[in-house]
Each structure stands twice: as structure tokens, then as C-alpha cells.
PDB file of the backbone (N, CA, C, O) and the ligand in Angstrom, with CONECT records:
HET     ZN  A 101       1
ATOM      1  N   UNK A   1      79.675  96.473 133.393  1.00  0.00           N
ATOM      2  CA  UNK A   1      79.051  95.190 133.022  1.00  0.00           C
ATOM      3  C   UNK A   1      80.028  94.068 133.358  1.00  0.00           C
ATOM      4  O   UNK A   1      81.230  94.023 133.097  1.00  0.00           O
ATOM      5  N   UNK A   2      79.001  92.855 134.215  1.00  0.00           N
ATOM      6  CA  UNK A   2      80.482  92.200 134.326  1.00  0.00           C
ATOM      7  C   UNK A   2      80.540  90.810 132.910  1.00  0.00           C
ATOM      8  O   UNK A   2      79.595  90.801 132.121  1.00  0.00           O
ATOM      9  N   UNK A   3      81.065  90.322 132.830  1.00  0.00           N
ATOM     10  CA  UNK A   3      81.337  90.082 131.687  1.00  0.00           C
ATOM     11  C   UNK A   3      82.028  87.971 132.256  1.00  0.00           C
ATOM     12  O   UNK A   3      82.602  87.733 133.319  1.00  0.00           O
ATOM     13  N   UNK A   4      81.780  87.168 131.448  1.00  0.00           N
ATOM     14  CA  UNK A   4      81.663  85.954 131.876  1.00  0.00           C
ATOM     15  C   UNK A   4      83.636  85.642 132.033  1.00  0.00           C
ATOM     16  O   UNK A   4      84.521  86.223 131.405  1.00  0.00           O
ATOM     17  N   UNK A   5      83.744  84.845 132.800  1.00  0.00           N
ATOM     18  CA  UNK A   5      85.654  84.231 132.863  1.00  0.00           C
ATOM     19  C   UNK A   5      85.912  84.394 131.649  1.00  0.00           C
ATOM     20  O   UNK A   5      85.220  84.305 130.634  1.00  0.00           O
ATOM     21  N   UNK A   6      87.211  84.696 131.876  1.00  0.00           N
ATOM     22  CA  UNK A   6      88.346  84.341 129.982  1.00  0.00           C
ATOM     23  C   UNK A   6      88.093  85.081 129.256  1.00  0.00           C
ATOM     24  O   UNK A   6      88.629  84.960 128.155  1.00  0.00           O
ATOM     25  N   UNK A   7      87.075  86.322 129.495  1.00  0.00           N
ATOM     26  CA  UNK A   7      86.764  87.433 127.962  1.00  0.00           C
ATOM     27  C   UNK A   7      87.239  88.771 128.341  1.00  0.00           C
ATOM     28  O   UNK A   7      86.678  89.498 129.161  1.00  0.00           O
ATOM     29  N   UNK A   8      88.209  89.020 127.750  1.00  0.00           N
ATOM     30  CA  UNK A   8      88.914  90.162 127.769  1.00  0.00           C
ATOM     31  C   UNK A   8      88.060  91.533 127.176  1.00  0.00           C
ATOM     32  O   UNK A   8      87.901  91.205 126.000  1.00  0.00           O
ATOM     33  N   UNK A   9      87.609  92.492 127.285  1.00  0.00           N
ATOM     34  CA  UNK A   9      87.444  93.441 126.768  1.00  0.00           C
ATOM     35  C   UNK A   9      88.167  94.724 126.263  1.00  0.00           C
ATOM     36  O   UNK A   9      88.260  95.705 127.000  1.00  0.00           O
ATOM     37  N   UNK A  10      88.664  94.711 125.038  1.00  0.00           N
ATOM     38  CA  UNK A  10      88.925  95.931 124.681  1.00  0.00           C
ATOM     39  C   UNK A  10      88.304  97.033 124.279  1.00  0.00           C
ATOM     40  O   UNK A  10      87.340  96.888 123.528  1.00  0.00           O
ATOM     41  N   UNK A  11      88.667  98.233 124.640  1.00  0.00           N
ATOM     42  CA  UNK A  11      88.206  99.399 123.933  1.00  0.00           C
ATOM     43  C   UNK A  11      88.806  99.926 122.925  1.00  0.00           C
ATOM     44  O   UNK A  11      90.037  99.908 122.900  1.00  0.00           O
ATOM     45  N   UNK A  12      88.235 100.377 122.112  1.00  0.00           N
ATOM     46  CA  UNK A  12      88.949 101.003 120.856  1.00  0.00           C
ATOM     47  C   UNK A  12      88.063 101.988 120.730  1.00  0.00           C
ATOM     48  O   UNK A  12      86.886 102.121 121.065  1.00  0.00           O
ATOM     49  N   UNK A  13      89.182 102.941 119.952  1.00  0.00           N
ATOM     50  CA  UNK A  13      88.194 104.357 118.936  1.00  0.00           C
ATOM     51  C   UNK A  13      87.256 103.857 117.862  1.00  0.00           C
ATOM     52  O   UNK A  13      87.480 102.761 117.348  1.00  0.00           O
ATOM     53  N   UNK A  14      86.607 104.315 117.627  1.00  0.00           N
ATOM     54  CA  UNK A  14      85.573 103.932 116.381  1.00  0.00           C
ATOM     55  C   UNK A  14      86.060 104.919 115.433  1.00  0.00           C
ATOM     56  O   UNK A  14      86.241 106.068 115.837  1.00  0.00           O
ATOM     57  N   UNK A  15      86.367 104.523 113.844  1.00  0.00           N
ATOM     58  CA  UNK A  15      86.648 106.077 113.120  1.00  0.00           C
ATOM     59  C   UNK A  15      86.172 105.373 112.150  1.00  0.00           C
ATOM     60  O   UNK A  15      85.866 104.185 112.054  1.00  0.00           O
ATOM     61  N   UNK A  16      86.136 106.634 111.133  1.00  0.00           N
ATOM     62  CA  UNK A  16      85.578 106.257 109.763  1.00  0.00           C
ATOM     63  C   UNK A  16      86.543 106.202 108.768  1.00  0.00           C
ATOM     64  O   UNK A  16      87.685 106.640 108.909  1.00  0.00           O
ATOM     65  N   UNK A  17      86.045 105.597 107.617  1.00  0.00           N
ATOM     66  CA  UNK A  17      87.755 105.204 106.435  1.00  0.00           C
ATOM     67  C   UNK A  17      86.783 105.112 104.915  1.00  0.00           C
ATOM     68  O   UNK A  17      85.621 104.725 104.790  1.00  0.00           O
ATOM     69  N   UNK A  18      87.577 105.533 104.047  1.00  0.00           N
ATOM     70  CA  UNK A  18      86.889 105.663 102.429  1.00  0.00           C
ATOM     71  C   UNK A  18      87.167 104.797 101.687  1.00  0.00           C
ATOM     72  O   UNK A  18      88.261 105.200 101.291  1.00  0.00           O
ATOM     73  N   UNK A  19      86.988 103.865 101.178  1.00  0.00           N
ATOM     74  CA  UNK A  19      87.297 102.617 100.200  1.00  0.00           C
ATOM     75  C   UNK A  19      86.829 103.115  98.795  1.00  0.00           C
ATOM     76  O   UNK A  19      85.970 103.879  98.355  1.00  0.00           O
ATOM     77  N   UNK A  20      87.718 102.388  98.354  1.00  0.00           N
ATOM     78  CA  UNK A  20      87.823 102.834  96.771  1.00  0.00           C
ATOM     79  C   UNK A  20      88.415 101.686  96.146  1.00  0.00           C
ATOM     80  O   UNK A  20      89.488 101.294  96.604  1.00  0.00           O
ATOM     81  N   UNK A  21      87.716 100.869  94.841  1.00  0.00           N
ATOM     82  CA  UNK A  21      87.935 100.179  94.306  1.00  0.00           C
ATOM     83  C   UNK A  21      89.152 100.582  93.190  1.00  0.00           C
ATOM     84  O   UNK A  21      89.234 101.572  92.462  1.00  0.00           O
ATOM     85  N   UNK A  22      90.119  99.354  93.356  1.00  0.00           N
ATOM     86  CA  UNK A  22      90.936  99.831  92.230  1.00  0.00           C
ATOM     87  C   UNK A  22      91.014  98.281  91.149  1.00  0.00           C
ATOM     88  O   UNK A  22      90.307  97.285  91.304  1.00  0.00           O
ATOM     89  N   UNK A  23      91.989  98.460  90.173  1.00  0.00           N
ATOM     90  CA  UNK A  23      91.783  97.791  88.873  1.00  0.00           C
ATOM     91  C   UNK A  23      93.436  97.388  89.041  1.00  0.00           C
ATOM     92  O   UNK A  23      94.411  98.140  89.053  1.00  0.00           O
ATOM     93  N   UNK A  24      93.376  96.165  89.145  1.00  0.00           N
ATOM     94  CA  UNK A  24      95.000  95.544  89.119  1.00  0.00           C
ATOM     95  C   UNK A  24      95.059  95.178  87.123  1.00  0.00           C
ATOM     96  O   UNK A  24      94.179  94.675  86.425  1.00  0.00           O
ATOM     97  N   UNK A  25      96.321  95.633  86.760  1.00  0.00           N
ATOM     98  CA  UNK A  25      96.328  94.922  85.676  1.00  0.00           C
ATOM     99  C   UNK A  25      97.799  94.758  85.530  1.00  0.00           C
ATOM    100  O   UNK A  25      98.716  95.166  86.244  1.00  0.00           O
ATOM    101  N   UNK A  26      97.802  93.960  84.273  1.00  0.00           N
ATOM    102  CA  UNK A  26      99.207  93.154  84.571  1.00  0.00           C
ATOM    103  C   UNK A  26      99.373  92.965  83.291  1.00  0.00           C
ATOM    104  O   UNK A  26      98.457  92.458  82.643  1.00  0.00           O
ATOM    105  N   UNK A  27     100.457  93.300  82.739  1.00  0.00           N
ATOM    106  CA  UNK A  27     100.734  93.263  81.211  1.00  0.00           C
ATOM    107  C   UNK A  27     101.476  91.593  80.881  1.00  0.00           C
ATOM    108  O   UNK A  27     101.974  90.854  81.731  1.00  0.00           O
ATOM    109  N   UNK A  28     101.379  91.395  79.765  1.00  0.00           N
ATOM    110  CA  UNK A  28     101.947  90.008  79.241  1.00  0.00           C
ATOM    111  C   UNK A  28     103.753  90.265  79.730  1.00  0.00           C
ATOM    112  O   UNK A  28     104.331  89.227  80.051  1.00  0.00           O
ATOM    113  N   UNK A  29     104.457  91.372  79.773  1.00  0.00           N
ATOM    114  CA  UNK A  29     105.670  91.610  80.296  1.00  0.00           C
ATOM    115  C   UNK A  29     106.025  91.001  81.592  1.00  0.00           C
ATOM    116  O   UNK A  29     107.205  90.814  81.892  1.00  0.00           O
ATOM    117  N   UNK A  30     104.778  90.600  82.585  1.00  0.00           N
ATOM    118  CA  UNK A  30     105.107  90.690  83.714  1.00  0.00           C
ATOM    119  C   UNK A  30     104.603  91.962  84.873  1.00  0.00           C
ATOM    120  O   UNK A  30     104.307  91.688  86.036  1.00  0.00           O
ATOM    121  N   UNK A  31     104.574  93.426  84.285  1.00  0.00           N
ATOM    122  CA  UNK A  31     104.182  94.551  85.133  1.00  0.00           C
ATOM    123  C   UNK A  31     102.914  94.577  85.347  1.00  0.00           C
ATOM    124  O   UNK A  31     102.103  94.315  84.458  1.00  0.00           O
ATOM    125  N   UNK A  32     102.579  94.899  86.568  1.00  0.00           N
ATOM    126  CA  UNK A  32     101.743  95.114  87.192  1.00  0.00           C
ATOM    127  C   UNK A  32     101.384  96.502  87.664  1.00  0.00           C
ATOM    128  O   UNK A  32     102.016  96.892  88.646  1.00  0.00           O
ATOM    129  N   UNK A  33     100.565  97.250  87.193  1.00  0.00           N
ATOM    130  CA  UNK A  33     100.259  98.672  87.661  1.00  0.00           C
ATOM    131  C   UNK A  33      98.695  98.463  88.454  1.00  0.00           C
ATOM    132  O   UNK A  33      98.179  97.379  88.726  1.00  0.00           O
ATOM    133  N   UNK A  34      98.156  99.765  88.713  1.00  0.00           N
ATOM    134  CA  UNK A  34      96.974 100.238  89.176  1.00  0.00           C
ATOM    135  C   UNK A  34      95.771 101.374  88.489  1.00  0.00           C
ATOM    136  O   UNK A  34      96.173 102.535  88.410  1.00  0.00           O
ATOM    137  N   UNK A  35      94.624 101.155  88.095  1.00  0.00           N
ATOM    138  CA  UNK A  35      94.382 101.659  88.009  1.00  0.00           C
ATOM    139  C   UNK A  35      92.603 101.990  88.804  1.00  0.00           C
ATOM    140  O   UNK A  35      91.895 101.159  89.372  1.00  0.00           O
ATOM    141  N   UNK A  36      92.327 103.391  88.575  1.00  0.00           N
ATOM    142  CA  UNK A  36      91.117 103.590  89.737  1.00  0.00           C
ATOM    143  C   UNK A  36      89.783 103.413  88.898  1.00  0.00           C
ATOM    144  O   UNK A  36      88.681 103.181  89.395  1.00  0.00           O
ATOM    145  N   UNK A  37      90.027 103.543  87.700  1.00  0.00           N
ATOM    146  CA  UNK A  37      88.736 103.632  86.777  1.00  0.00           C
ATOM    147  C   UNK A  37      89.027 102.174  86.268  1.00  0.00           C
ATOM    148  O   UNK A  37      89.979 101.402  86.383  1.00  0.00           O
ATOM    149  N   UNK A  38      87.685 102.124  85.600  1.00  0.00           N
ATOM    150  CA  UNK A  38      87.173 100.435  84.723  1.00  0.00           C
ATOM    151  C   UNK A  38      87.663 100.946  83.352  1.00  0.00           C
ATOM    152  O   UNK A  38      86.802 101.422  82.613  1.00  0.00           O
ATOM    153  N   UNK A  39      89.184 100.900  82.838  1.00  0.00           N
ATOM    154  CA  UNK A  39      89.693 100.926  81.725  1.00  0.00           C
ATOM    155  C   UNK A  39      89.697 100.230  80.950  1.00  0.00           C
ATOM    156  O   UNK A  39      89.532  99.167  81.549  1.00  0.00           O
ATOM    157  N   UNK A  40      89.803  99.923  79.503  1.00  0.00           N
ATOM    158  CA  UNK A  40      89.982  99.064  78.593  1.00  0.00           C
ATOM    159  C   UNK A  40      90.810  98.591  78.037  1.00  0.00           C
ATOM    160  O   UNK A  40      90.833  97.403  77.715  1.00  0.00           O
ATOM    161  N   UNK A  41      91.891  99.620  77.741  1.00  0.00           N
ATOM    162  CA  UNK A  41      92.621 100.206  77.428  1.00  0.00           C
ATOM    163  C   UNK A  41      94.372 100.693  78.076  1.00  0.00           C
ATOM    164  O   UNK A  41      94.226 101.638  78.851  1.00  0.00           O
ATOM    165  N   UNK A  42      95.532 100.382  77.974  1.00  0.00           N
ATOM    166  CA  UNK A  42      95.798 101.589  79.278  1.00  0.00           C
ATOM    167  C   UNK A  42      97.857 101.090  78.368  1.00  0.00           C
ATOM    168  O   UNK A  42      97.907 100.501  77.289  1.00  0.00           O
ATOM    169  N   UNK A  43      99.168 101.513  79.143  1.00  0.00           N
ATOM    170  CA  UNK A  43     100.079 101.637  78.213  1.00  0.00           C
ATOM    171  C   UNK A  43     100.792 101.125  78.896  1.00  0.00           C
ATOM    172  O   UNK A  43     101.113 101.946  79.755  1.00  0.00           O
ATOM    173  N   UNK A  44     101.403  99.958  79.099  1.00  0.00           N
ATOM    174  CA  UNK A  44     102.904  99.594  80.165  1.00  0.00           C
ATOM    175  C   UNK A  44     103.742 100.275  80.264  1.00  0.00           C
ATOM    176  O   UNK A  44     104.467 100.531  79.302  1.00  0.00           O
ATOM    177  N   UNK A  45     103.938 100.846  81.582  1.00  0.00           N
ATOM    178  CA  UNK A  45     104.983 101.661  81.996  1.00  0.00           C
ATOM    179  C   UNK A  45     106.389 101.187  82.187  1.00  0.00           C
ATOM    180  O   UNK A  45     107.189 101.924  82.764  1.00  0.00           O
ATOM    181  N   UNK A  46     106.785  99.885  81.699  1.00  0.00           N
ATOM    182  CA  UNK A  46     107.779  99.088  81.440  1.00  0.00           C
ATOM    183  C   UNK A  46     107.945  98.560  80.042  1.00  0.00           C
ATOM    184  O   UNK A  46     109.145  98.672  79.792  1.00  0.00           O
ATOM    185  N   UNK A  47     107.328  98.044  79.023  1.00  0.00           N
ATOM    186  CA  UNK A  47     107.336  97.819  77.987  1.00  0.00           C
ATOM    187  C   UNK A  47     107.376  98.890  77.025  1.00  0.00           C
ATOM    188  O   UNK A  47     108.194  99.141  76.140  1.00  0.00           O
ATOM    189  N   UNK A  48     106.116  99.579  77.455  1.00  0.00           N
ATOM    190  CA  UNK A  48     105.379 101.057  76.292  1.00  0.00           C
ATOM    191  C   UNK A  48     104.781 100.064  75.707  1.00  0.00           C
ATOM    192  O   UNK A  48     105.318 100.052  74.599  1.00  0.00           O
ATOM    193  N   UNK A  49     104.065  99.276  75.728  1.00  0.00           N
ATOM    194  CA  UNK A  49     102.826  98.256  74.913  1.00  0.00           C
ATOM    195  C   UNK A  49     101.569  99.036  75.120  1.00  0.00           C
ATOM    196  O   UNK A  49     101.237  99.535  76.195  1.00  0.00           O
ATOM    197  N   UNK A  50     100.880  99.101  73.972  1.00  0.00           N
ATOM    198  CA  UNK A  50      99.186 100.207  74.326  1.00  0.00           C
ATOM    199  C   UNK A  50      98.615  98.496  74.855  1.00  0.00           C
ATOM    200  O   UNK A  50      98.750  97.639  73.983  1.00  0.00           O
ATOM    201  N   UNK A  51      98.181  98.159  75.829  1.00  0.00           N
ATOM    202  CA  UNK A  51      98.042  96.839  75.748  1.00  0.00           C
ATOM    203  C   UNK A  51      95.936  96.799  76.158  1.00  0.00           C
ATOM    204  O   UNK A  51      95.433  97.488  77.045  1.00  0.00           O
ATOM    205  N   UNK A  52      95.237  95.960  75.361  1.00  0.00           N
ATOM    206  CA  UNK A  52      94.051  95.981  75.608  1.00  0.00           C
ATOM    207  C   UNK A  52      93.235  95.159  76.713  1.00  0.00           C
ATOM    208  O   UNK A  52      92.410  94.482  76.100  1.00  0.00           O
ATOM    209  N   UNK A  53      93.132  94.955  78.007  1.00  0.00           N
ATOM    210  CA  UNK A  53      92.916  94.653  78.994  1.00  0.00           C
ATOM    211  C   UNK A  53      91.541  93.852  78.824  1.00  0.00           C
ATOM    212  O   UNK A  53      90.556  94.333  78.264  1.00  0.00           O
ATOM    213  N   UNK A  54      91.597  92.582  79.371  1.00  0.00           N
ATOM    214  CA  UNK A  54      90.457  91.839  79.364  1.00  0.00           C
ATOM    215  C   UNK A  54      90.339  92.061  80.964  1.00  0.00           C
ATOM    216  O   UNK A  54      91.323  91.914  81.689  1.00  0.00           O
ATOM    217  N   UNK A  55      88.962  92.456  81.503  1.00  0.00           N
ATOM    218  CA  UNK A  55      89.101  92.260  83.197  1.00  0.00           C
ATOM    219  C   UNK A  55      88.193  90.784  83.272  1.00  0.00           C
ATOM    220  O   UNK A  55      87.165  90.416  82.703  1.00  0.00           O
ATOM    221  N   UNK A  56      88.716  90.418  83.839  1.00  0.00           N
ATOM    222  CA  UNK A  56      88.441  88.663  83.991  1.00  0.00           C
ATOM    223  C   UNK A  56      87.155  88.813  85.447  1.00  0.00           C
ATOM    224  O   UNK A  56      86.204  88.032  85.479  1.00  0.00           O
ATOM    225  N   UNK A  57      87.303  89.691  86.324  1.00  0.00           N
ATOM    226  CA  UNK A  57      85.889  89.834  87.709  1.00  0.00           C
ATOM    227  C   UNK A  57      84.781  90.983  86.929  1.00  0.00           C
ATOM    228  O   UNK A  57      85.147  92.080  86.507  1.00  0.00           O
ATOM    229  N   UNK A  58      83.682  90.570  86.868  1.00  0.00           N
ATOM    230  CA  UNK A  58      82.753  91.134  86.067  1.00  0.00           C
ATOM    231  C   UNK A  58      82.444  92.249  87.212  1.00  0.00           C
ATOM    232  O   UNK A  58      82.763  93.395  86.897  1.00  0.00           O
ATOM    233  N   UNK A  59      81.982  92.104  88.241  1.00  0.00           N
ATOM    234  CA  UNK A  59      82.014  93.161  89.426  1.00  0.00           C
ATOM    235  C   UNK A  59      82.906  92.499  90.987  1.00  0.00           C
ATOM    236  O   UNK A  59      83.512  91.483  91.326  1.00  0.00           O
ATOM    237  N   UNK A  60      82.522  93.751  91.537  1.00  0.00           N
ATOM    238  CA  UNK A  60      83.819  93.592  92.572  1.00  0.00           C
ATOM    239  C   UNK A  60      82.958  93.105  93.260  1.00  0.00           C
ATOM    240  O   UNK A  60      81.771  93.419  93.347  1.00  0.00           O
ATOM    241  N   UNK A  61      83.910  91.791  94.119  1.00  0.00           N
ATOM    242  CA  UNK A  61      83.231  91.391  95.422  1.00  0.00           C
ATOM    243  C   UNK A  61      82.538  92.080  95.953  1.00  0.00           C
ATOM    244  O   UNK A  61      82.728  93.287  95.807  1.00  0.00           O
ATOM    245  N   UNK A  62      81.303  91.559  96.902  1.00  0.00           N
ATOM    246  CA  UNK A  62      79.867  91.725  97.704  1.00  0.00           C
ATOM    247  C   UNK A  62      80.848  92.422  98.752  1.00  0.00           C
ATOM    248  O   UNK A  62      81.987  92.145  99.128  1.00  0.00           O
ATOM    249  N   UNK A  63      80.165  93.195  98.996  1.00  0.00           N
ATOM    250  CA  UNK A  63      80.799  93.632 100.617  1.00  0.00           C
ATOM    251  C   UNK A  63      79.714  93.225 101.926  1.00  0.00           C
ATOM    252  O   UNK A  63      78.513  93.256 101.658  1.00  0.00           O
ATOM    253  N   UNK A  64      79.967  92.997 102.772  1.00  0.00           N
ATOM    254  CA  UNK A  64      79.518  91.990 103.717  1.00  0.00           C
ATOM    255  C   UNK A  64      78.945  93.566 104.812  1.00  0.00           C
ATOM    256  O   UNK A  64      79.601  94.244 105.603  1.00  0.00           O
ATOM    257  N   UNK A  65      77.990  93.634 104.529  1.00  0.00           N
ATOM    258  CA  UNK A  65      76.962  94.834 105.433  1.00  0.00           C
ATOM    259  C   UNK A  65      77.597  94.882 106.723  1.00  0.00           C
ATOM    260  O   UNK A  65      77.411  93.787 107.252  1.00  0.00           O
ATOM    261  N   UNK A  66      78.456  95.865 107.699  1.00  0.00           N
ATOM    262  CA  UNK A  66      78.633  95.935 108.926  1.00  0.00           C
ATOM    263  C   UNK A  66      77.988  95.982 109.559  1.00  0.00           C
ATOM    264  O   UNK A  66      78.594  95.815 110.618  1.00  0.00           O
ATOM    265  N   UNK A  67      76.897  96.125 109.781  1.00  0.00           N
ATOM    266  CA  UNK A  67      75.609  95.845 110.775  1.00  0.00           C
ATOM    267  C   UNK A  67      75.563  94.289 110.809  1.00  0.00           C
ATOM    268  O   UNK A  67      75.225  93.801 111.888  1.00  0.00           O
ATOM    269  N   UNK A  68      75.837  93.488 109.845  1.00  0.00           N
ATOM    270  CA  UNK A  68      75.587  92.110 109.467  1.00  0.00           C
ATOM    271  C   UNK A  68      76.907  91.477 110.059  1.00  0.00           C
ATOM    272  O   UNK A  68      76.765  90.254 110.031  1.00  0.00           O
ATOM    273  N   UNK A  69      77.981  91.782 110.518  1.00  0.00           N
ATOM    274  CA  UNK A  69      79.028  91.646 111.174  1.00  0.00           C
ATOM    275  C   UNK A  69      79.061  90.902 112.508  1.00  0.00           C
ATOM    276  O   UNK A  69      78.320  91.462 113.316  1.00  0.00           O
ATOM    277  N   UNK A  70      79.704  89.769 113.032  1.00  0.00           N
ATOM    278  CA  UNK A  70      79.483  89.512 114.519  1.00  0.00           C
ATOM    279  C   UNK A  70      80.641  89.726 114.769  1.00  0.00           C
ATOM    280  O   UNK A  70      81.579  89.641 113.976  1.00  0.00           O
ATOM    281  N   UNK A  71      80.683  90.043 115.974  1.00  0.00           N
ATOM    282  CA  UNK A  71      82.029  90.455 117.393  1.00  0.00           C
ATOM    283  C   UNK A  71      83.496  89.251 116.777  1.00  0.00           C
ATOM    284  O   UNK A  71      84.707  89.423 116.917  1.00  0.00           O
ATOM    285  N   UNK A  72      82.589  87.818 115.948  1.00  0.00           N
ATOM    286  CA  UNK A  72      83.301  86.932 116.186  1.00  0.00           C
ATOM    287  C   UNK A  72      84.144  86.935 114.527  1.00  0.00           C
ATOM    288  O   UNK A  72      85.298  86.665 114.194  1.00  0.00           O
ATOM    289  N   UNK A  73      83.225  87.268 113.951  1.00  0.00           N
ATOM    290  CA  UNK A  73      83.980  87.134 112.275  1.00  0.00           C
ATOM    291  C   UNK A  73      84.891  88.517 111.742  1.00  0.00           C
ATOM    292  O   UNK A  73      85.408  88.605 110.629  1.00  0.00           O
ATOM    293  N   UNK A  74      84.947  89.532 112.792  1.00  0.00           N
ATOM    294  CA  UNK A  74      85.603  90.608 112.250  1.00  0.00           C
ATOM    295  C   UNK A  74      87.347  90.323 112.644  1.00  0.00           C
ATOM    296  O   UNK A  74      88.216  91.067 112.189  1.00  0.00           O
ATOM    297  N   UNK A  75      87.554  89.568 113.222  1.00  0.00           N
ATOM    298  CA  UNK A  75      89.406  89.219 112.502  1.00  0.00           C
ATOM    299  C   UNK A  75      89.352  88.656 111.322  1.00  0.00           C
ATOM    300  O   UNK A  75      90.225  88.900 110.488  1.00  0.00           O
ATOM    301  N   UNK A  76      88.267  87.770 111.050  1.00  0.00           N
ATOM    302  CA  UNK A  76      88.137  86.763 109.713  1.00  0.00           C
ATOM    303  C   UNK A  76      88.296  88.070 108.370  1.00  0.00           C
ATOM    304  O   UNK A  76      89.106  88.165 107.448  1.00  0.00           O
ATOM    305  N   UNK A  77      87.296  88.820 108.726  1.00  0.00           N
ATOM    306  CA  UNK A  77      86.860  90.012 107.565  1.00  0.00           C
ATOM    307  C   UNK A  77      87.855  90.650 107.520  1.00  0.00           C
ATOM    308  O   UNK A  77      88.278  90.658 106.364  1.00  0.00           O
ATOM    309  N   UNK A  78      88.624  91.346 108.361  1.00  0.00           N
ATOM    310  CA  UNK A  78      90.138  92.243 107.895  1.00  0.00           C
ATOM    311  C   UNK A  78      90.818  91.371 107.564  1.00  0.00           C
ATOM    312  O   UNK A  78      91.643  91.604 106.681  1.00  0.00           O
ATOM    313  N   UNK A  79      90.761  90.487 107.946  1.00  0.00           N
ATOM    314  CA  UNK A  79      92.075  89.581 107.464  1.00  0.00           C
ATOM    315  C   UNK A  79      91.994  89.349 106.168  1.00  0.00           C
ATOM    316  O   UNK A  79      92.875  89.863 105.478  1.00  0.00           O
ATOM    317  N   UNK A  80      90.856  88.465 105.434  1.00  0.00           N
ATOM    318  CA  UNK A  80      89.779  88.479 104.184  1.00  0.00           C
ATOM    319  C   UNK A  80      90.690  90.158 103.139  1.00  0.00           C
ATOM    320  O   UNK A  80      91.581  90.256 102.295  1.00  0.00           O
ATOM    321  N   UNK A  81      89.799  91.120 103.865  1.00  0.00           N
ATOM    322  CA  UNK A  81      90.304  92.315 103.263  1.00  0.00           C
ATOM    323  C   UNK A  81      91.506  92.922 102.795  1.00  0.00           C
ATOM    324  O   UNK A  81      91.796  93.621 101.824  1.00  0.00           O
ATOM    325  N   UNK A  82      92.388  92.246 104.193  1.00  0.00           N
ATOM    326  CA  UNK A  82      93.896  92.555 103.487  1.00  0.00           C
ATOM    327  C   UNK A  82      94.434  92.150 102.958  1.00  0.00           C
ATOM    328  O   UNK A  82      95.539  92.615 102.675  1.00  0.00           O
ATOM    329  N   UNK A  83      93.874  90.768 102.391  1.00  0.00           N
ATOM    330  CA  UNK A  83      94.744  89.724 101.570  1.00  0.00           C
ATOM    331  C   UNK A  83      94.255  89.816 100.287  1.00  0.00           C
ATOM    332  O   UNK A  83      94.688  89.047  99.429  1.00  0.00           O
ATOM    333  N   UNK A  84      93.312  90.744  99.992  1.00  0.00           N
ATOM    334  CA  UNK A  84      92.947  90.897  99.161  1.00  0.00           C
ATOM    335  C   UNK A  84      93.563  91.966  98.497  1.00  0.00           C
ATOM    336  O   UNK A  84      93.631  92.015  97.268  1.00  0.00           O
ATOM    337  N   UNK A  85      94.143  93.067  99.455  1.00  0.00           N
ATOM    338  CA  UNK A  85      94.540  94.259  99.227  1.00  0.00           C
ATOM    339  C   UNK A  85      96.225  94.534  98.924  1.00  0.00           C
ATOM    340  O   UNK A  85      96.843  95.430  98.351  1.00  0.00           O
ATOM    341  N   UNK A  86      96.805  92.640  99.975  1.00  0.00           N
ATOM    342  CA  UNK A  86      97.707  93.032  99.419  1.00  0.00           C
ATOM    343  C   UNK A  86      98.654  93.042  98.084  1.00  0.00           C
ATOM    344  O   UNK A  86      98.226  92.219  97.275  1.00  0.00           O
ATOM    345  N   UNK A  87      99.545  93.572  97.727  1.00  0.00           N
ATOM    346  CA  UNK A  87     100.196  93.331  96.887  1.00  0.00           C
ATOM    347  C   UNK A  87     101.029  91.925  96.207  1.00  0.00           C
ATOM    348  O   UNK A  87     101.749  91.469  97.096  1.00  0.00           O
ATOM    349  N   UNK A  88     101.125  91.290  95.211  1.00  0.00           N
ATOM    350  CA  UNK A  88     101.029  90.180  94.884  1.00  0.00           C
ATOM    351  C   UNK A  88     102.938  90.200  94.756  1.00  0.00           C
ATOM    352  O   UNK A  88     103.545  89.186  94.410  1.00  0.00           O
TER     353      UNK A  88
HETATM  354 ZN    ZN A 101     104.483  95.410  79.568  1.00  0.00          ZN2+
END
């Protein structure tokens, strides 16, 4: 296919990947752990405080349908994703 001036085409592998929501919480100490379940509850691994967790996001961000994706917003969306993912 020929393809118009100035547009580079790459190929890439296509693979598949498992996402899994996790639960940042952060004790009045300062620590910050992880957890995978919707806890209430949970114990600072720096303090030892049983400390009772308010989660302040009622559900987790919309995820944006990949079919619903254009060629043009998927640097926007990983980028979006990893800044979300990364560590604070
Ligand atoms: Zn603590």
C-alpha cells in the first residue's frame, strides 16, 4: 500500500496483556502500600497502625473501548495509562 509523503509505517507484534486493578493506600505516617482487593480495613507496614481506609474514587476510571481507539490518540492513552500507574 502506498501510503501519502511524511508517514512512516511501523510494524509491530500485536500481544495480549491482563490488567488488574489495584488499591493505593497511604497511611497518615506517610506509607504507601498496595493493595488488589477493595479493603476497608488493612495494617501499616511501617507504623503497625490497624488504620481504617476511606477510598476517596467510588469506581475505577472508564476504560476507553479499543475498538474506539484512533491510530492518533494511542500515544495520548499509554501515556494517560502510565501516569496513572506510576508510582508517586
Ligand atoms: Zn503508618
Amino acid at each position: 500500500m502506498r501510503m501519502p509523503e511524511g508517514i512512516e509505517v511501523v510494524e509491530r507484534r500485536v500481544g495480549r496483556a491482563v490488567g488488574q486493578w489495584i488499591l493505593e493506600v497511604r497511611c497518615e505516617c506517610g506509607r504507601r502500600w498496595f493493595e488488589l482487593e477493595a479493603v476497608d480495613t488493612g495494617k501499616c507496614p511501617r507504623c503497625g497502625a490497624l488504620v481504617l481506609i476511606r477510598i476517596e474514587v467510588a469506581a475505577p476510571p472508564t476504560v476507553t473501548p479499543l475498538d474506539s481507539v484512533t491510530d492518533q490518540a494511542w500515544p495520548l492513552l499509554l501515556q494517560t495509562r502510565a501516569s496513572v500507574a506510576r508510582r508517586p
